[in-house]
MIVODO-13205 format. One line per 10 residues: number of its first residue (from 1); their letters; for each residue x, z, y of C-alpha. Coordinates in pm, 1 decimal, padded with zeros to 6 digits, m for minus. Example, Ala and Ser with C-alpha at 12.3 -4.5 7.8 and 13.67 -1.06 7.14 Angstrom:
REM MIVODO-13205
1	as	01230.0,00780.0,m00450.0; 01367.0,00714.0,m00106.0
REM end
This chain:
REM MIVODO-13205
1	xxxxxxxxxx	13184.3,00700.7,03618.8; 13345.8,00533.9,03919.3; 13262.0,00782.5,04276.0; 13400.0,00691.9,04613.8; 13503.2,00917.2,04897.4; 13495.2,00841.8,05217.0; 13830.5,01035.4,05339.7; 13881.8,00860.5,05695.6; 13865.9,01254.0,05838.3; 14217.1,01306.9,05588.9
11	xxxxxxxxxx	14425.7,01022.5,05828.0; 14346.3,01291.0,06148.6; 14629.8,01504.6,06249.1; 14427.9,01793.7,06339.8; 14339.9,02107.9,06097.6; 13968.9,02197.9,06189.6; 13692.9,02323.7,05947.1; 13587.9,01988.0,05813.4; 13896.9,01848.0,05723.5; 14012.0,02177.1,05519.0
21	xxxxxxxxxx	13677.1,02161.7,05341.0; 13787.3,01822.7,05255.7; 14157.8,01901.7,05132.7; 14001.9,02180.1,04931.7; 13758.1,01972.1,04765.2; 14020.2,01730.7,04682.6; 14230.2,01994.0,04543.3; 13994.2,02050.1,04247.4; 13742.7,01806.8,04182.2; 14029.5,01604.9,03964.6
31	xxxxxxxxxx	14071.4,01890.4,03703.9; 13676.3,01965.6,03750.4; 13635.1,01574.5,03628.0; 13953.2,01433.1,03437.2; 13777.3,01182.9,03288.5; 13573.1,01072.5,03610.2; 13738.9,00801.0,03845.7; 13752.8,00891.6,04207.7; 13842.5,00654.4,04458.6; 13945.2,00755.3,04807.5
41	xxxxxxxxxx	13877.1,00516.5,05104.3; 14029.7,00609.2,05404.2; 14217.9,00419.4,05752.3; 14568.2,00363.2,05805.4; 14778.1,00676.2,05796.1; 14676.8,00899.8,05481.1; 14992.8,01083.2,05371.8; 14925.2,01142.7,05012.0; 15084.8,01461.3,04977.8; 14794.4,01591.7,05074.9
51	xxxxxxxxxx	14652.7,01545.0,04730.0; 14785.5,01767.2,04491.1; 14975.2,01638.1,04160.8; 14711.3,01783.2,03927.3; 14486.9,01511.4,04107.3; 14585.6,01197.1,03879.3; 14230.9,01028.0,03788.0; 14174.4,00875.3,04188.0; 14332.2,00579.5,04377.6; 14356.1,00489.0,04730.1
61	xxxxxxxxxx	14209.6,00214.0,04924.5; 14325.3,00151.7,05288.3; 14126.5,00059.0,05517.9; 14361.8,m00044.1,05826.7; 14031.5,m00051.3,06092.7; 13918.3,00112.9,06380.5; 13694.1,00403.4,06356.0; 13417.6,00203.3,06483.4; 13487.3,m00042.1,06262.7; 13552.9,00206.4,05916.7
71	xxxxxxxxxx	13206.4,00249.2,05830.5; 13145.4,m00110.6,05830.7; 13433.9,m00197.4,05636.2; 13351.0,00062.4,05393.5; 12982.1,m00063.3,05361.5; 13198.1,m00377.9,05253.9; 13421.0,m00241.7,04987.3; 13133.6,m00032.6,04834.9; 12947.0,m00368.1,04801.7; 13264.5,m00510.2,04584.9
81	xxxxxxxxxx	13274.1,m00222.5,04349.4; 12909.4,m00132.5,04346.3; 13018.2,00263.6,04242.6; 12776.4,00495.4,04069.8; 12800.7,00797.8,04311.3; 12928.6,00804.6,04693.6; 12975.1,01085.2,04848.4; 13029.2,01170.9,05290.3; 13188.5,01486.0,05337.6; 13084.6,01438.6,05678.5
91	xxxxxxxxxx	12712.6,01414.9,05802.3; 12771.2,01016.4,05886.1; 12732.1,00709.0,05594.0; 12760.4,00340.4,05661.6; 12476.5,00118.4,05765.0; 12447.8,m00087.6,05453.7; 12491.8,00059.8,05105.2; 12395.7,m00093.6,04677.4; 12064.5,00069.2,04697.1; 12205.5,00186.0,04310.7
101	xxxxxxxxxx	12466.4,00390.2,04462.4; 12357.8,00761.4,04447.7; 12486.7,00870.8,04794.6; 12544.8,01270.5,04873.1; 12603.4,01406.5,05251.1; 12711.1,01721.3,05404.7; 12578.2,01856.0,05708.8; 12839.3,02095.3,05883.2; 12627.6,02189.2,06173.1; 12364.0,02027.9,06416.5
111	xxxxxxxxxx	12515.4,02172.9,06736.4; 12493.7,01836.7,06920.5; 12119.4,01975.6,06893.0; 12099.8,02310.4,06989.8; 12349.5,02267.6,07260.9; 12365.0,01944.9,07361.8; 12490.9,02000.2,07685.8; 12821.0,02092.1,07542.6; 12906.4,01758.4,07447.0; 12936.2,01391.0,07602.7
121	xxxxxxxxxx	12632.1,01203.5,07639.8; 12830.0,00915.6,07440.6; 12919.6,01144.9,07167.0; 12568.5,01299.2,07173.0; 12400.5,00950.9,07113.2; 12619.5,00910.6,06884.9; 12613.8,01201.0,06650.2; 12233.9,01173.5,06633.3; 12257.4,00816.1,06554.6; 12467.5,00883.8,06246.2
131	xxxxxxxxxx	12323.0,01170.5,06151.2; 11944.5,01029.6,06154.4; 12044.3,00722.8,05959.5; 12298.5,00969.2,05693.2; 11968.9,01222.6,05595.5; 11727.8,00884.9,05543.1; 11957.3,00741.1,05289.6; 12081.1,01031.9,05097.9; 11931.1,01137.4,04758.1; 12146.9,01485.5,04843.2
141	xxxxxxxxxx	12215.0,01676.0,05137.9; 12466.4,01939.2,05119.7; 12418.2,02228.7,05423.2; 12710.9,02449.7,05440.2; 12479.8,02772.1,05528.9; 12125.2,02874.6,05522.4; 12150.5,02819.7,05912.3; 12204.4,02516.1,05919.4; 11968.1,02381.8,05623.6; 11724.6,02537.7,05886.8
151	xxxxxxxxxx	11835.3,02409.1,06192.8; 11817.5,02086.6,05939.3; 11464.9,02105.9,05849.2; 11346.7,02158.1,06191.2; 11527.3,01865.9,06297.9; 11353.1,01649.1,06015.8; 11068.5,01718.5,05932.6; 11038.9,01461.9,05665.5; 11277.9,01631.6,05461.1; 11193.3,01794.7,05176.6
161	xxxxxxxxxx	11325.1,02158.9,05109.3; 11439.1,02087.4,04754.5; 11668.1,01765.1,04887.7; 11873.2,01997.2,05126.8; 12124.8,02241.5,04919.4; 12324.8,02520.7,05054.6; 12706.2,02566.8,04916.3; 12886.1,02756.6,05119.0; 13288.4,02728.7,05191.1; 13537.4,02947.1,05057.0
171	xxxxxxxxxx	13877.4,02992.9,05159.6; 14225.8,03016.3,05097.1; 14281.5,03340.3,04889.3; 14692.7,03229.1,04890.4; 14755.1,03173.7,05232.6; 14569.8,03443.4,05429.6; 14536.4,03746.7,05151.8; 14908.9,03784.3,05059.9; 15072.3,03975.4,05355.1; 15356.8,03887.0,05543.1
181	xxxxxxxxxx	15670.9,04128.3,05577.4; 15682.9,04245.4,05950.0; 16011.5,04091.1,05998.6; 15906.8,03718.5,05876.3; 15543.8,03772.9,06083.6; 15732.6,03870.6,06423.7; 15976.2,03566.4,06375.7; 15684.2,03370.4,06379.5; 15491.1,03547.7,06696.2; 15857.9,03544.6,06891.4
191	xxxxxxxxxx	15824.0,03195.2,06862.8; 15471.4,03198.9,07096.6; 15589.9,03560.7,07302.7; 15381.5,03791.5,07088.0; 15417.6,04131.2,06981.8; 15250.2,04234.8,06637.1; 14892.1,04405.5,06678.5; 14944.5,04322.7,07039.6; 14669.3,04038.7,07124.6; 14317.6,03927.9,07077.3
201	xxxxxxxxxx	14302.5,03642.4,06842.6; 14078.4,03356.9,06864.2; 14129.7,03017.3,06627.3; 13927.5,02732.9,06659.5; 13886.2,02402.2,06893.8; 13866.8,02475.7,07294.9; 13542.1,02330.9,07342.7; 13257.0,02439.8,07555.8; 13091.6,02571.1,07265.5; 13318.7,02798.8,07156.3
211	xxxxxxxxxx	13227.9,03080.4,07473.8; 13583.2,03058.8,07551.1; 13524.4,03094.8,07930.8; 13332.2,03440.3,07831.9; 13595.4,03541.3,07635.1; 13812.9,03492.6,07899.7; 13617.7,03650.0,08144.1; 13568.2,03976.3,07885.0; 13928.7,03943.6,07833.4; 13935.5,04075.6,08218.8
221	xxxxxxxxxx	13708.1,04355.5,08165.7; 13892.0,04466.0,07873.0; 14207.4,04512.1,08060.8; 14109.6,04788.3,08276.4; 14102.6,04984.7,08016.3; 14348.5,04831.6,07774.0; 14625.6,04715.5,07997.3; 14876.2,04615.9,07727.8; 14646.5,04332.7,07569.5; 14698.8,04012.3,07545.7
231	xxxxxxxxxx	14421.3,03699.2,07453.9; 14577.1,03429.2,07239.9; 14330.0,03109.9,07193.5; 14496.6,02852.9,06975.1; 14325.9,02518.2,06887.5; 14337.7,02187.4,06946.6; 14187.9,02095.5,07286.7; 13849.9,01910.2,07229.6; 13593.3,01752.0,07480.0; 13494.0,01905.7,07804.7
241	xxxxxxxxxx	13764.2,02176.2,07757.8; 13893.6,02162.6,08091.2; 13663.4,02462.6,08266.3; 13848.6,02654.0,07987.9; 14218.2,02614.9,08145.8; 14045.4,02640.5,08494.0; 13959.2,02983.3,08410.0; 14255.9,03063.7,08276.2; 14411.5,02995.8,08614.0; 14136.1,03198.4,08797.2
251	xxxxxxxxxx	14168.4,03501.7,08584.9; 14361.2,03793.8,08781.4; 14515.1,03803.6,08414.3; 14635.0,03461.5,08343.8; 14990.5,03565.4,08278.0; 14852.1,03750.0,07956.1; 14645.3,03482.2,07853.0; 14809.5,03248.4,07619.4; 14636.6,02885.9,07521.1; 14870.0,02809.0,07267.1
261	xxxxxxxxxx	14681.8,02456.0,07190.0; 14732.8,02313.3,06802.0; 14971.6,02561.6,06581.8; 15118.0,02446.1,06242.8; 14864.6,02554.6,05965.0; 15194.9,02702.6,05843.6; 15153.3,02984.8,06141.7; 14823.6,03074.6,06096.2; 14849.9,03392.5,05886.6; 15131.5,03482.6,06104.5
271	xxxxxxxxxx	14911.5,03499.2,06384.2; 14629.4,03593.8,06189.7; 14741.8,03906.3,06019.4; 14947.0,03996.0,06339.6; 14640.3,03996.4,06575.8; 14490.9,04303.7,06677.3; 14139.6,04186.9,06652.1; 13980.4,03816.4,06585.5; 13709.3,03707.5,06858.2; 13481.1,03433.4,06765.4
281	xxxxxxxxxx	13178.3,03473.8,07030.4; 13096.6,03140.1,06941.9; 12773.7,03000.5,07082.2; 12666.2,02818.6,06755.6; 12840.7,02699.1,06460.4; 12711.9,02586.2,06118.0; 12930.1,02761.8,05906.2; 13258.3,02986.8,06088.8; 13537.5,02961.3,05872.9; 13742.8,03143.1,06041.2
291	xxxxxxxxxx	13595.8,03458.2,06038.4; 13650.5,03461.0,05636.3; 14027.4,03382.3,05714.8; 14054.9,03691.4,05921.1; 13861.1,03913.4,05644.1; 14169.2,03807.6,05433.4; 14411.7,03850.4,05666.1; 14325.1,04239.9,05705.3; 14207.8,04178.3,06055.5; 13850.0,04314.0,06236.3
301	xxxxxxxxxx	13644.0,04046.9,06381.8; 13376.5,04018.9,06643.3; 13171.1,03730.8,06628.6; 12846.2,03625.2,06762.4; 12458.3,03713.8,06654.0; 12358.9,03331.5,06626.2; 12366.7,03049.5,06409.5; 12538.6,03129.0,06079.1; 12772.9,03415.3,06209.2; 12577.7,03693.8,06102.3
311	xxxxxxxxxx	12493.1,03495.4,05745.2; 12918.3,03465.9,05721.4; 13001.8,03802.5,05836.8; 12736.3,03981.7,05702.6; 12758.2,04384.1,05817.6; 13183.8,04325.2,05844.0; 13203.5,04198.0,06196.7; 13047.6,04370.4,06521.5; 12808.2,04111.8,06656.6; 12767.1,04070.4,06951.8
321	xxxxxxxxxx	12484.6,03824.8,07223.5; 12708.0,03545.2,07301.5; 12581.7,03559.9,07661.9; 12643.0,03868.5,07733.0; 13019.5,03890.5,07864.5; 12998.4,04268.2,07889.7; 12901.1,04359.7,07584.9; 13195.4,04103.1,07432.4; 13426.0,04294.3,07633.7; 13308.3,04666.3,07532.0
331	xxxxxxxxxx	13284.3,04598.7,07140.4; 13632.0,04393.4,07153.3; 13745.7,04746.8,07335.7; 13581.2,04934.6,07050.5; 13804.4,04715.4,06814.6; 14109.7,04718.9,06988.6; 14082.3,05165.2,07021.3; 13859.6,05309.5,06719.0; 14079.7,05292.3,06408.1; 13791.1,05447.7,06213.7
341	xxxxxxxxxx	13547.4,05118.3,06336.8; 13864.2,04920.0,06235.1; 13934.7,05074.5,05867.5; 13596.6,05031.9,05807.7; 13562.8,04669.0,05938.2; 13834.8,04537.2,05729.6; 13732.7,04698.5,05413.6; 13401.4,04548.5,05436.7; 13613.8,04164.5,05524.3; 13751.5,04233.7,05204.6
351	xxxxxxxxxx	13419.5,04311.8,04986.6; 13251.6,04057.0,05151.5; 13510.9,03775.8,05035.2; 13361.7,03800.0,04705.0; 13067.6,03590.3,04825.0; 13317.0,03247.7,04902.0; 13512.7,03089.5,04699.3; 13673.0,02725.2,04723.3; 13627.0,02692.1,04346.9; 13263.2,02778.7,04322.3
361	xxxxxxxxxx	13237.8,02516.4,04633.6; 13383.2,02237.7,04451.6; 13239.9,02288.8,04177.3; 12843.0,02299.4,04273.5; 12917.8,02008.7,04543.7; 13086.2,01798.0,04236.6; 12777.6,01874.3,03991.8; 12541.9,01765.9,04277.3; 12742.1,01443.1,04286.8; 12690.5,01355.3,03947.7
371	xxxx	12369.1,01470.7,03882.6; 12186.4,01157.5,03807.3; 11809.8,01126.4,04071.7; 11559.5,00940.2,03970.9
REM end
């Protein structure tokens, strides 16, 4: 059975949540499907050791266009091969498809929704366009959280329930469970100024939606208390980030407030596992990956009461109301000075783990693939 990928989200540079779901897909669904033939479509600078070796049963097409252009060209190609299955890991799919082609989406998050202010007007129109068009030609839709098959359903009311399936992420057991010596971590966190178990941790794109400018301002009520702290936000800037850095500036605490922009995914559980606590007061997000990477990097998190947070976290984060700056600052005191609340947090990160895995991922999204619709 030929499938085709569209993998244009592989040639970015960036590490965000969409692109590791991607890689980790990628990683299994060759020995999930030996004998199936995957073909991978994607633009002009897909560095192929991001496939593993074990995945020998796919080949590469370039497509050397423009982004506005990609989904055009790739309505093209899948015309030419007429494949059996096509699958979006991304909540977009071209304009024209074979009407035989068996087409499965996934639908990270409808945030352009709920908070629409938070993004461009261009990128808005955009994301609704593609997303309208995606969910009308699908036979599946993949939701990566009960949350956001909800947010889904409201948003479409044409849908059927039983066409809209939840798989959730997992994550990487390797990179974030085994611990780091102390020596190796602080080489890493010299490399930024850091001190082990000496800063607030947050991971993720600066974006408007993130709460970052809360955080900040938190941050500032924190330090009365906790002068020794320090906030660390690292991520790749993202639109309408600039009130972010503006804040910064204003805070009477900018000189401990470090925006470390993009880090090497090779630093991560450095600065993970050498965080004091992990904020992610996040004003909406469809899954939260990164609150699972801190669970298995041994570190407490406080994340937000919206969205899919509380599905993620379950009862092993303190949630908190997003708006309420305050209350961010007070619990992310709580979890910087109780090392009872602390024990007790990470043990139940650890137990709660057992509910994501990147293997059961790949392998209900590639049996949703093939399954044959009538």
């Amino acid at each position: 059975m030929t499938i085709a990928l569209q993998v244009a989200d592989l040639d970015a540079a960036r590490i965000d949540g969409t692109r590791v779901y991607l890689l980790e897909l990628l990683k299994r669904f060759g020995a999930l499907a030996p004998h199936e033939d995957f073909h991978l479509y994607h633009k002009n600078k897909f560095n192929q050791e991001l496939t593993p070796p074990s995945f020998k049963n796919y080949t590469l097409h370039k497509i050397p266009f423009p982004n506005q252009w990609m989904q055009t060209r790739f309505a093209l190609e899948m015309f030419l091969s007429r494949p059996e299955k096509i699958f979006f890991p991304v909540q977009a799919v071209s304009v024209f498809l074979p009407k035989e082609s068996q087409v499965t989406i996934v639908v990270h998050d409808l945030a352009f929704k709920k908070y629409p202010e938070t993004f461009t007007f261009v990128t808005r129109f955009k994301l609704n366009f593609l997303l309208k068009r995606a969910v009308a030609r699908a036979q599946n839709i993949i939701a990566v959280s009960e949350a956001t098959k909800h947010d889904l359903l409201s948003s479409f009311p044409e849908l059927t329930r039983d066409k809209v399936h939840v798989i959730y992420h997992g994550f990487n057991q390797e990179r974030f469970e085994t611990r780091i010596p102390l020596q190796k971590k602080q080489h890493t966190l010299n490399l930024y100024g850091l001190k082990d178990q000496g800063y607030i941790l947050y991971i993720g794109a600066l974006q408007p939606r993130k709460n970052l400018v809360r955080l900040i301002d938190a941050f500032a009520i924190l330090k009365k208390s906790v002068p020794a702290a320090k906030l660390v936000l690292a991520g790749e800037q993202a639109w309408l980030s600039q009130k972010i850095f503006t804040e910064k500036k204003a805070s009477p605490y900018h000189d401990d407030i470090f925006i470390l922009g993009k880090v090497p995914s090779a630093h991560l559980a450095d600065l993970y596992q050498g965080a004091r606590c992990f904020a992610f007061p996040s004003l909406y997000e469809g899954f939260g990956l990164p609150i699972l990477e801190a669970f298995a990097s041994g570190t407490p998190v406080l994340t937000a009461n919206n969205s899919s947070l509380p599905e993620v976290a379950g009862e092993a984060a303190l949630l908190v109301n997003a708006l309420d700056t305050e209350m961010i600052a007070i619990q992310l005191t709580r979890l910087w000075t109780d090392d009872v609340l602390r024990q007790a947090l990470i043990k139940k990160g650890t137990e709660r783990l057992k509910k994501f895995s990147w293997d059961i991922c790949a392998q209900k999204t590639l049996s949703l693939i093939l399954e044959k619709k009538d």
